[in-house]
C-alpha positions in Angstrom: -8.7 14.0 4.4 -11.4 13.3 1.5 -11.2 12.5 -2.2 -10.4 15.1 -4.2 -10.0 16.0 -8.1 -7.1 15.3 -10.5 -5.7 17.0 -13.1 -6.1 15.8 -16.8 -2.5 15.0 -17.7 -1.2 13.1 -14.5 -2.1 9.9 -16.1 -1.4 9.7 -19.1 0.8 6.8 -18.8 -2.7 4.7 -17.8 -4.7 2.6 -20.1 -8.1 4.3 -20.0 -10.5 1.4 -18.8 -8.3 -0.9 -16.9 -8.6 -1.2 -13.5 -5.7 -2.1 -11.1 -5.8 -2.0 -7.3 -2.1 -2.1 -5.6 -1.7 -2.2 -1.8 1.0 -1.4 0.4 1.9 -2.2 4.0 2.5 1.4 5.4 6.1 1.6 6.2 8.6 1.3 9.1 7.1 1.7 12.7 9.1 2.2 16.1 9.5 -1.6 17.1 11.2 -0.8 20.3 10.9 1.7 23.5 14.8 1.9 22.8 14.5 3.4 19.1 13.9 4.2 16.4 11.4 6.1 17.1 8.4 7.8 15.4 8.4 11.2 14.3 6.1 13.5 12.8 6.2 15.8 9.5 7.3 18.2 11.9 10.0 16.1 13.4 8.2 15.4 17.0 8.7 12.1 19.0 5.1 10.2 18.2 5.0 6.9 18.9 1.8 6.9 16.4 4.0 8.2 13.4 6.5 6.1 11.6 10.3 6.2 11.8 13.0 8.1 10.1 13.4 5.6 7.7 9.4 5.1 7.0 9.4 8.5 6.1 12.5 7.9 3.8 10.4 5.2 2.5 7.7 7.4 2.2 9.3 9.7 -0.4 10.6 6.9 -2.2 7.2 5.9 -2.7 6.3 9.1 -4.7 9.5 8.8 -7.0 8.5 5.0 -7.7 4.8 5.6 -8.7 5.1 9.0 -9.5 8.5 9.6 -11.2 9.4 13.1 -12.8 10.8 11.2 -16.5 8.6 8.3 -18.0 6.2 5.8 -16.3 5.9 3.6 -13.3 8.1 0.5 -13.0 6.5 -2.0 -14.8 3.2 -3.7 -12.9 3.0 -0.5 -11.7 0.7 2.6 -12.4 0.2 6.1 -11.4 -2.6 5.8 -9.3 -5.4 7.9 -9.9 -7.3 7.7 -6.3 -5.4 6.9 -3.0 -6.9 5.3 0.1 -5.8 4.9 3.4 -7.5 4.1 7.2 -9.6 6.6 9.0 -6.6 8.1 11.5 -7.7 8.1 14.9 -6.8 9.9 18.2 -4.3 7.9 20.2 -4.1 5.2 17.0 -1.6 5.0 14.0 -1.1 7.2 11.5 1.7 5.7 9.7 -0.3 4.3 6.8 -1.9 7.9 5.7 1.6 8.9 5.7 3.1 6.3 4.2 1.3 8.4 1.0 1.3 11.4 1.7 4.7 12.3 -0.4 2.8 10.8 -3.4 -0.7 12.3 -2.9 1.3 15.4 -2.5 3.1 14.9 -5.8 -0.2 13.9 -8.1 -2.6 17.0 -6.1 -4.8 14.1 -4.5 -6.1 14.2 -0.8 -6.2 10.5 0.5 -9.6 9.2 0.6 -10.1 8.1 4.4 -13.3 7.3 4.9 -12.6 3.6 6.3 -11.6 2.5 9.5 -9.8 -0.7 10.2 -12.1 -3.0 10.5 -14.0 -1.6 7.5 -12.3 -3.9 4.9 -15.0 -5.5 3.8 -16.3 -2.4 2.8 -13.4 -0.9 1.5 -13.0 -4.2 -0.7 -16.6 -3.2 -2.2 -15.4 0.2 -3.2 -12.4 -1.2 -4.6 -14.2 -3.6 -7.0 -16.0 -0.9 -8.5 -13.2 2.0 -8.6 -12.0 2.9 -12.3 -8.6 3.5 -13.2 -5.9 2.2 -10.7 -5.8 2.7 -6.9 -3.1 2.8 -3.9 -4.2 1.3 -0.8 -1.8 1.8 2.2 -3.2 -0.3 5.3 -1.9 -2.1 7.9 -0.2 -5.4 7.3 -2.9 -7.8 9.2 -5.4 -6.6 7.7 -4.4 -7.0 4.4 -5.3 -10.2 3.7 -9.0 -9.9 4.6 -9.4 -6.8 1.7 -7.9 -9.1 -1.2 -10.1 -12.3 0.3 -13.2 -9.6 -0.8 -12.0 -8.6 -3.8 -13.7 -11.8 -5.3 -11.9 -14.6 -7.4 -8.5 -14.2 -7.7 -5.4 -15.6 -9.7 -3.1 -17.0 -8.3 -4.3 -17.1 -4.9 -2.5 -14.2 -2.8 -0.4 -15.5 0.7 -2.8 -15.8 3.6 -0.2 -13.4 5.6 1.7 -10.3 5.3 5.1 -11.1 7.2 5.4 -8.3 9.7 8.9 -7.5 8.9 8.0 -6.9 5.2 7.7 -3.1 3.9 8.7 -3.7 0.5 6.2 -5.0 -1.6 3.6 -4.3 -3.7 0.4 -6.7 -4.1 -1.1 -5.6 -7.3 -5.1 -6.9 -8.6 -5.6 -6.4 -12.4 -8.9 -6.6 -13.6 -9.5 -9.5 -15.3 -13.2 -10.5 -16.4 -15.1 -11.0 -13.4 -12.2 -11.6 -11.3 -8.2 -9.9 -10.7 -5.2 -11.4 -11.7 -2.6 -11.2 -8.9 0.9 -10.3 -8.6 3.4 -9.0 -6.5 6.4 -6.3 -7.1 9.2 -5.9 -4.6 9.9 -1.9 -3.7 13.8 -1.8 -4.1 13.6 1.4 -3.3 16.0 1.3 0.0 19.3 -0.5 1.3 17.5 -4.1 2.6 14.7 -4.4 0.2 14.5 -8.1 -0.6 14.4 -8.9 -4.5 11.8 -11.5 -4.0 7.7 -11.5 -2.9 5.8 -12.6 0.2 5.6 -16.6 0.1 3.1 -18.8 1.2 4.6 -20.2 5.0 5.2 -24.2 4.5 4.4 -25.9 7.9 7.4 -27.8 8.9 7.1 -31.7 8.1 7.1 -33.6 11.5 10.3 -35.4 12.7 9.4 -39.0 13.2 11.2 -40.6 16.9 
């Protein structure tokens, strides 16, 4: 998959000029060899693909930044240019088709050229990107493409909690820097109403 074109009137909803960057963990992955397990499009058992309910996630995700009547929730924006990781044979896919509903829905391919492991990289491009942008990666990796964004306010959690697949981490351009937020999903039975927090090491019992 490569970048591709888009046509004039699927953003119209998006300030011309500002630049946004929101990332998503890709959604839900078999956890266990009991179930649920990973399908494909095509409904096949792969262990590499994400679950039922990731793919219900999955076409959520193009009705929430996407939808067919008005804008994106607010703090969020149609996004002109999706990314996700290089897919590999024998790694995960999940987080290219955690998009894939969307980029189908706004007649983008998703730009791939990145690997995990390339975040640094993938930060650099961000930076200088126009417009707003979807990254999908995966959740421990997150952390190290907003720590190469540059300065950012407030400072975003050092973690992504690996039972979270239902927030957004958004980065609005601001000056030289980004302004940070997050916006919980809410899009499926279990979403929490509330962001990642920072994890307070526990005070030490005395005796």
């Amino acid at each position: 998959m490569t970048a591709s074109g888009h046509s004039s009137t699927q953003h119209m909803d998006e300030p011309q000029g500002d630049q946004v960057i929101m990332i998503i963990r890709h959604a839900e992955k078999p956890i266990r060899s009991d179930g649920p397990h990973g399908v494909t499009p095509e409904g096949e058992a792969d262990k590499h693909s994400l679950t039922v309910t990731g793919w219900i996630r999955a076409g959520a995700l193009a009705g929430l930044f996407s939808p067919p009547c008005g804008d994106a929730p607010t703090g969020l924006c149609r996004p002109r240019s999706i990314y996700g990781p290089t897919v590999r044979e024998g790694h995960s896919k999940r987080s290219v088709q955690t998009v894939m509903p969307l980029a189908a829905r706004l007649g983008l391919d998703v730009i791939t050229r990145y690997a995990t492991g390339d975040e640094v990289r993938l930060a650099r491009e961000l930076s200088g990107r126009p417009g707003a942008t979807l990254v999908a990666w995966r959740h421990e990796s997150i952390h190290t493409i907003a720590e190469h964004l540059g300065e950012i306010t407030p400072a975003p959690p050092a973690h992504w909690p690996a039972d979270r697949y239902d927030v957004v981490w958004t980065f609005s351009r601001n000056g030289d820097g980004w302004q940070f937020a997050q916006v919980p999903l809410m899009i499926l039975p279990g979403d929490l109403p509330y962001p990642i927090a920072e994890l307070v090491p526990a005070e030490p019992r005395l005796g």
